[in-house]
DRENPA-3360 file (N, C-alpha, C; in nm, 2 decimals, always signed):
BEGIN
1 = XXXXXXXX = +10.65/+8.86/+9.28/+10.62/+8.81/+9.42/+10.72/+8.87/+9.51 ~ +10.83/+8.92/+9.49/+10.93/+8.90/+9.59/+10.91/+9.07/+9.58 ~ +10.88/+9.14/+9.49/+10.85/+9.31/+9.51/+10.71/+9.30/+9.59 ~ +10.61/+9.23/+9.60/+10.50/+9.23/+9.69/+10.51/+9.20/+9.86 ~ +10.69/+9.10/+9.89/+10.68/+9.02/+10.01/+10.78/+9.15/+10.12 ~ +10.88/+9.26/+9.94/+10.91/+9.30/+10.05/+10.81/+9.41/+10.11 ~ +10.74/+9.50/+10.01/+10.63/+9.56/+10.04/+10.56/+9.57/+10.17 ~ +10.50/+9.41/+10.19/+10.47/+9.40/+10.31/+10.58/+9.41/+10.45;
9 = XXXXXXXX = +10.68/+9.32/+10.42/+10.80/+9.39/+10.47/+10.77/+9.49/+10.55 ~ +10.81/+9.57/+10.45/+10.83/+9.72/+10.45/+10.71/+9.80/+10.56 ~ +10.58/+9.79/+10.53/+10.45/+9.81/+10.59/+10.45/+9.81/+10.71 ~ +10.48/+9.59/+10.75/+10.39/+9.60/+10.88/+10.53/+9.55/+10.96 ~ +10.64/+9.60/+10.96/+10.80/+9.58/+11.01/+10.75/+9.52/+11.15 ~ +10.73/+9.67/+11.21/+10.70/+9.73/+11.33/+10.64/+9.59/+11.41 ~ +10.54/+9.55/+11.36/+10.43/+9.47/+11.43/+10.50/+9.35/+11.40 ~ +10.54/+9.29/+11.31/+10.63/+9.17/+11.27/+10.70/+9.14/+11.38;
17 = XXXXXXXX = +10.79/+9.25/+11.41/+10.90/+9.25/+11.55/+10.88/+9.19/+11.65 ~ +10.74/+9.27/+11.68/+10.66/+9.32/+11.80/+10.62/+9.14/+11.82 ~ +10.51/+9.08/+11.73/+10.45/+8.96/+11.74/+10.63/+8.83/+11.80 ~ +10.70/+8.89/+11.73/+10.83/+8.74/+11.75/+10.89/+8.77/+11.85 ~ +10.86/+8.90/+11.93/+10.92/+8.93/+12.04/+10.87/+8.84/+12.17 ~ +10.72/+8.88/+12.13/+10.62/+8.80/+12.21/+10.58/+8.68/+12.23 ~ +10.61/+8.65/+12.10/+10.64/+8.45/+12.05/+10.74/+8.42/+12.15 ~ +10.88/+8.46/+12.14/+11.00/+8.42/+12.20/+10.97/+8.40/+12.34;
25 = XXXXXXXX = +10.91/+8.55/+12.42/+10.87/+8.59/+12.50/+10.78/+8.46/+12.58 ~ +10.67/+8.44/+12.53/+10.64/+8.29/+12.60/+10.68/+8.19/+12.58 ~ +10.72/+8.18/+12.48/+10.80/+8.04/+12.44/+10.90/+8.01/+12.53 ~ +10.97/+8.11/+12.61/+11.11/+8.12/+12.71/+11.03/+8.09/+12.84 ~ +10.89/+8.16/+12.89/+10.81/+8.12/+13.01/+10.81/+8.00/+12.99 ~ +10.68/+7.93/+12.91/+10.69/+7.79/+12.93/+10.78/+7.70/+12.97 ~ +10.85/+7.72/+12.88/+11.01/+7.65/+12.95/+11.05/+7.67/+13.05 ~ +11.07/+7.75/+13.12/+11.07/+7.80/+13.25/+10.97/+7.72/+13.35;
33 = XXXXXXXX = +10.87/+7.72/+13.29/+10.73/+7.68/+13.36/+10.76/+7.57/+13.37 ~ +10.76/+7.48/+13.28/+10.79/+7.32/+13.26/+10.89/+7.28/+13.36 ~ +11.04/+7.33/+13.34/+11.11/+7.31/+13.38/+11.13/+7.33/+13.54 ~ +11.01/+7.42/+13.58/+11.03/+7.46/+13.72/+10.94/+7.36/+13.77 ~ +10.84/+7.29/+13.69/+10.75/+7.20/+13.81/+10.82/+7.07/+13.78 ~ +10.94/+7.03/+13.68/+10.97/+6.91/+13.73/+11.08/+6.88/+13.83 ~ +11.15/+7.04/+13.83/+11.20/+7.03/+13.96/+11.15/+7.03/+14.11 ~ +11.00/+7.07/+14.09/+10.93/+7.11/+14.25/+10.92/+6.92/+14.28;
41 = XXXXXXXX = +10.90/+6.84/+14.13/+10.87/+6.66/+14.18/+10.97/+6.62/+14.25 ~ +11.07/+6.63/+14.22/+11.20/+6.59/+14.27/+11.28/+6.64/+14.39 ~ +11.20/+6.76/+14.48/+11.25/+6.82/+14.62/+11.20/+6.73/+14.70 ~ +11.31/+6.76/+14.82/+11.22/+6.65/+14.91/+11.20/+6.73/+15.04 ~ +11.07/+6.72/+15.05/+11.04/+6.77/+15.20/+11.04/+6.72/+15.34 ~ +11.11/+6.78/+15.39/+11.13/+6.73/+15.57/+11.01/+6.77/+15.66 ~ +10.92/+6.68/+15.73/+10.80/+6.72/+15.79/+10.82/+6.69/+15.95 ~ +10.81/+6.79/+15.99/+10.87/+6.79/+16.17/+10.73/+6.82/+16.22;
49 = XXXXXXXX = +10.69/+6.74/+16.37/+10.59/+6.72/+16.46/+10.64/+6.84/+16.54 ~ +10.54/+6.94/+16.57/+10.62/+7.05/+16.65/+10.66/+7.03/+16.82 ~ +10.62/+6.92/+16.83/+10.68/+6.83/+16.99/+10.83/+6.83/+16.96 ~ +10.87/+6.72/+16.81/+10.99/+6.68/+16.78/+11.06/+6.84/+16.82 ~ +11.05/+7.01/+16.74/+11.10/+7.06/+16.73/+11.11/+7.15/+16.85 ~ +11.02/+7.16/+16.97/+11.01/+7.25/+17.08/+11.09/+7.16/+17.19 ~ +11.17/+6.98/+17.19/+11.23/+6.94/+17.20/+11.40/+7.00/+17.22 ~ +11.40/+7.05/+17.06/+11.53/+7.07/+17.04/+11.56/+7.20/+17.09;
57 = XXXXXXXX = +11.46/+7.28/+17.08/+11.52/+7.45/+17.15/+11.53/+7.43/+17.35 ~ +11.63/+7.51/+17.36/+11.66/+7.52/+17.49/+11.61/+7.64/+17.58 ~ +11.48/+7.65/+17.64/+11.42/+7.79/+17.67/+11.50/+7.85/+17.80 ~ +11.52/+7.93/+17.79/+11.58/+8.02/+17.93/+11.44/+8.05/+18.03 ~ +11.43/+7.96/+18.11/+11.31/+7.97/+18.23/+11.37/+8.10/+18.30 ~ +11.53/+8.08/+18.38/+11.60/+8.10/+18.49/+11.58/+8.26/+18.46 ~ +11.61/+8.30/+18.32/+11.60/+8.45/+18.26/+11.45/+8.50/+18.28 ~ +11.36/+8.46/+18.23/+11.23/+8.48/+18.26/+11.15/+8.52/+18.32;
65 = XXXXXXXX = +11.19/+8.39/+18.44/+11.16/+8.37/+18.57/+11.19/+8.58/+18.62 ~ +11.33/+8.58/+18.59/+11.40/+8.68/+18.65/+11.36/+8.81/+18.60 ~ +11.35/+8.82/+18.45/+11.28/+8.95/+18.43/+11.12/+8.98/+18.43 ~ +11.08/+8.89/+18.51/+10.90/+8.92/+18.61/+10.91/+8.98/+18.66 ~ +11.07/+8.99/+18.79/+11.05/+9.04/+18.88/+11.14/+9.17/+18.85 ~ +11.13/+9.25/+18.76/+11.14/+9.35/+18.74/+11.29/+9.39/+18.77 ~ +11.40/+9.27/+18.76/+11.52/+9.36/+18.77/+11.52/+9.46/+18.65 ~ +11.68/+9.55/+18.68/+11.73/+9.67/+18.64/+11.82/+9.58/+18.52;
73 = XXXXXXXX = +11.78/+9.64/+18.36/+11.87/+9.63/+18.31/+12.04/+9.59/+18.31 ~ +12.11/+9.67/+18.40/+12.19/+9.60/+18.42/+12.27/+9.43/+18.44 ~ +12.12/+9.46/+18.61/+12.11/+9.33/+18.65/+12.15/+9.17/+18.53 ~ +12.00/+9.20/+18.43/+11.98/+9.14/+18.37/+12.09/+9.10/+18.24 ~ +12.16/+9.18/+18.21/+12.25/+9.19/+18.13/+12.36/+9.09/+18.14 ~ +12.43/+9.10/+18.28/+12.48/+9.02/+18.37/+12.43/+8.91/+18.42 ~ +12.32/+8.90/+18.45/+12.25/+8.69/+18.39/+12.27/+8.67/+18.29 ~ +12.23/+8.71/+18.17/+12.25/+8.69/+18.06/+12.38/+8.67/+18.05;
81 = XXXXXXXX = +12.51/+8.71/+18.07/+12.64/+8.69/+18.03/+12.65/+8.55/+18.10 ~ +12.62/+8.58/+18.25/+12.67/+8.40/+18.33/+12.53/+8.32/+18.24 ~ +12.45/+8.32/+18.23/+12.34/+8.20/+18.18/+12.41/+8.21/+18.02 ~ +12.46/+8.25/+17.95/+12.56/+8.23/+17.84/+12.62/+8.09/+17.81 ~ +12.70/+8.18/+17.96/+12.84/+8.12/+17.97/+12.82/+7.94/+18.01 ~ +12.68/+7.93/+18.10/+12.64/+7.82/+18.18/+12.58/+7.71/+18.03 ~ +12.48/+7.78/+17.96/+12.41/+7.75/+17.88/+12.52/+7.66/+17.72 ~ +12.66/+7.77/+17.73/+12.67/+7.73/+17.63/+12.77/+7.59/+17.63;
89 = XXXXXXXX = +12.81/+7.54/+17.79/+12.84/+7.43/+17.82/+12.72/+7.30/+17.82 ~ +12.56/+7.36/+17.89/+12.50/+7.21/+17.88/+12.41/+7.27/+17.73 ~ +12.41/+7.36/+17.70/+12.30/+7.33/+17.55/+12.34/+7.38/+17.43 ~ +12.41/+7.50/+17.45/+12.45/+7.53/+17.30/+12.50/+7.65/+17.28 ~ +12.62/+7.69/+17.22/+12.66/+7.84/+17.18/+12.58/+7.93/+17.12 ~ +12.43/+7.84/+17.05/+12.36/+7.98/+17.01/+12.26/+8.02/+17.06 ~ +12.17/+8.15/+17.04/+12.05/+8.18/+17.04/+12.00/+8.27/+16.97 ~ +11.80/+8.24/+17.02/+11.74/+8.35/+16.93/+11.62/+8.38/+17.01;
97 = XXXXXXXX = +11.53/+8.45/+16.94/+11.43/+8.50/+17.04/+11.33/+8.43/+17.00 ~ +11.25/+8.40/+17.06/+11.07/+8.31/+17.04/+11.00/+8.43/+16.94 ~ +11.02/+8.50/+16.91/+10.92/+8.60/+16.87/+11.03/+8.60/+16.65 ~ +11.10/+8.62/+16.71/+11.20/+8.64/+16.56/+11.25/+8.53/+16.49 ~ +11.30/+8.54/+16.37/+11.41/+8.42/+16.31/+11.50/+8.40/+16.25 ~ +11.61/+8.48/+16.35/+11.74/+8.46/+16.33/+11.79/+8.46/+16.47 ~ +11.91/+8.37/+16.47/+11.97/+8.32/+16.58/+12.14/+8.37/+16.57 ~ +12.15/+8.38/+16.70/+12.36/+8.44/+16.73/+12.40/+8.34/+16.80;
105 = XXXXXXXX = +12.49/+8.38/+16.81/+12.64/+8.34/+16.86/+12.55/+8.40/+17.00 ~ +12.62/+8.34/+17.12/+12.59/+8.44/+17.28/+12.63/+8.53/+17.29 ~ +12.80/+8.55/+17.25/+12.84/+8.65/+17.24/+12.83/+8.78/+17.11 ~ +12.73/+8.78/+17.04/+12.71/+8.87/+16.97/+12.63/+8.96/+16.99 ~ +12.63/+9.08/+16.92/+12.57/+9.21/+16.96/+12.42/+9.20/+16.93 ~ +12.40/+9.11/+16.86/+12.23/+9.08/+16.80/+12.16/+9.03/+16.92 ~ +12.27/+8.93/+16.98/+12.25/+8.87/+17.08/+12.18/+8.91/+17.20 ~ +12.21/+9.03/+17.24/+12.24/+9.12/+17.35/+12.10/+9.18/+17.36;
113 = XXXXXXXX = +12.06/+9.21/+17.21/+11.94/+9.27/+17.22/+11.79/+9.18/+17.25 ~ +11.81/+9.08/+17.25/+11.71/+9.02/+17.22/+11.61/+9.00/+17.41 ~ +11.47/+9.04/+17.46/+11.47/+8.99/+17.56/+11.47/+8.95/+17.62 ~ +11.55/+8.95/+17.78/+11.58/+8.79/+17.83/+11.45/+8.69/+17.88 ~ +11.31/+8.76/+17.83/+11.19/+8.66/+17.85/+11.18/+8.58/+17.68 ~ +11.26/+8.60/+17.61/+11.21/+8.59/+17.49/+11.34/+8.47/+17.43 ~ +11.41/+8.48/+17.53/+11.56/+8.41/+17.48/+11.53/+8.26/+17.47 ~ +11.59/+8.22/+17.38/+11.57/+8.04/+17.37/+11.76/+7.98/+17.28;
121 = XXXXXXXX = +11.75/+7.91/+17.36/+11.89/+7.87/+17.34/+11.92/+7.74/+17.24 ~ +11.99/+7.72/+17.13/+12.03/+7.61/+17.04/+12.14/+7.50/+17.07 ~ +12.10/+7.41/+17.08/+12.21/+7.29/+17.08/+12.34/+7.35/+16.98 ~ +12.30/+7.37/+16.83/+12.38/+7.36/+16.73/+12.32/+7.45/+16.59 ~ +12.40/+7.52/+16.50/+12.34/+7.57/+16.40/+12.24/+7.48/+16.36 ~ +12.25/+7.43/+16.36/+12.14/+7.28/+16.30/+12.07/+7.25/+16.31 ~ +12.06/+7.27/+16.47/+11.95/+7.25/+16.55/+11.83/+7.36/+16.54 ~ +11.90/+7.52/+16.53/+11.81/+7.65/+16.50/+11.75/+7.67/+16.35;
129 = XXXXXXXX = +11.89/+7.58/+16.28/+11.77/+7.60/+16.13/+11.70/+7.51/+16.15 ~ +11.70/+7.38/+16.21/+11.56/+7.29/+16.15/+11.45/+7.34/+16.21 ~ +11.45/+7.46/+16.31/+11.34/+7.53/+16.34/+11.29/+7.61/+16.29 ~ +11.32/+7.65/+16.17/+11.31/+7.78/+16.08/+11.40/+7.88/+16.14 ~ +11.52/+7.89/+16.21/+11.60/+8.01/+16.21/+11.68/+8.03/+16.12 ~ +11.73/+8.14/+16.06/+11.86/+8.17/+15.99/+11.96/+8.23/+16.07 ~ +12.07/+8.21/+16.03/+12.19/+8.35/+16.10/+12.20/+8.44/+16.08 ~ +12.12/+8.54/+16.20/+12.18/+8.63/+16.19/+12.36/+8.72/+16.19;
137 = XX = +12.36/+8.81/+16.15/+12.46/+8.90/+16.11/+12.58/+8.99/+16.22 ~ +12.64/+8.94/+16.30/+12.66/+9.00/+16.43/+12.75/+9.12/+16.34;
% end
């Protein structure tokens, strides 16, 4: 018996491997599998009214308003730095664009680029992620 088991052995090695590779192989998913939906029971989700959230952002009308009327880059550059400066006293040190989702500092170079029709101002990091922003990278 034992000159016939290694025999086989010997024969079908290859595929032997191959099959317990494959066993392991899902045996490791499932568990994975398992273990990933009893974690999705236990998240907890935060559900925001998008009133509650268009509340918290601070829109720049004054910038807007201003690049309709077709100032010169420069011009506008320079509101941007005073509506900053003004902004980051009543609403908040950060911003981001309506169109994108990641938010700066005022004073950052990300900052700079963003259009001043597009600019929307944050109370607080806190306030931009509960809107879906991340930080951007100055």
């Amino acid at each position: 018996m034992g000159e016939r088991l290694t025999v086989f052995i010997g024969r079908w090695y290859k595929i032997l491997v191959v099959i317990c590779v494959l066993a392991v192989t899902v045996l490791a998913y499932y568990i994975g599998f398992i273990e990933g939906r009893e974690g999705a029971q236990s998240r907890v989700a935060l559900l925001c009214d998008k009133d509650v959230l268009s509340t918290l952002a601070i829109p720049l009308g004054a910038m807007a308003n201003a690049s309709q009327k077709s100032e010169t880059s420069s011009t506008i550059k320079s509101n941007i730095t005073q509506d900053t400066a003004v902004s980051s006293k009543n609403g908040g040190p950060y911003m981001g664009s309506k169109n994108g989702k990641k938010f700066y500092t005022t004073g950052c170079s990300g900052a700079k680029r963003i259009k001043p029709a597009n600019i929307i101002y944050f109370k607080d990091a806190q306030d931009a992620q509960l809107q879906g922003y991340s930080k951007g990278s100055c």
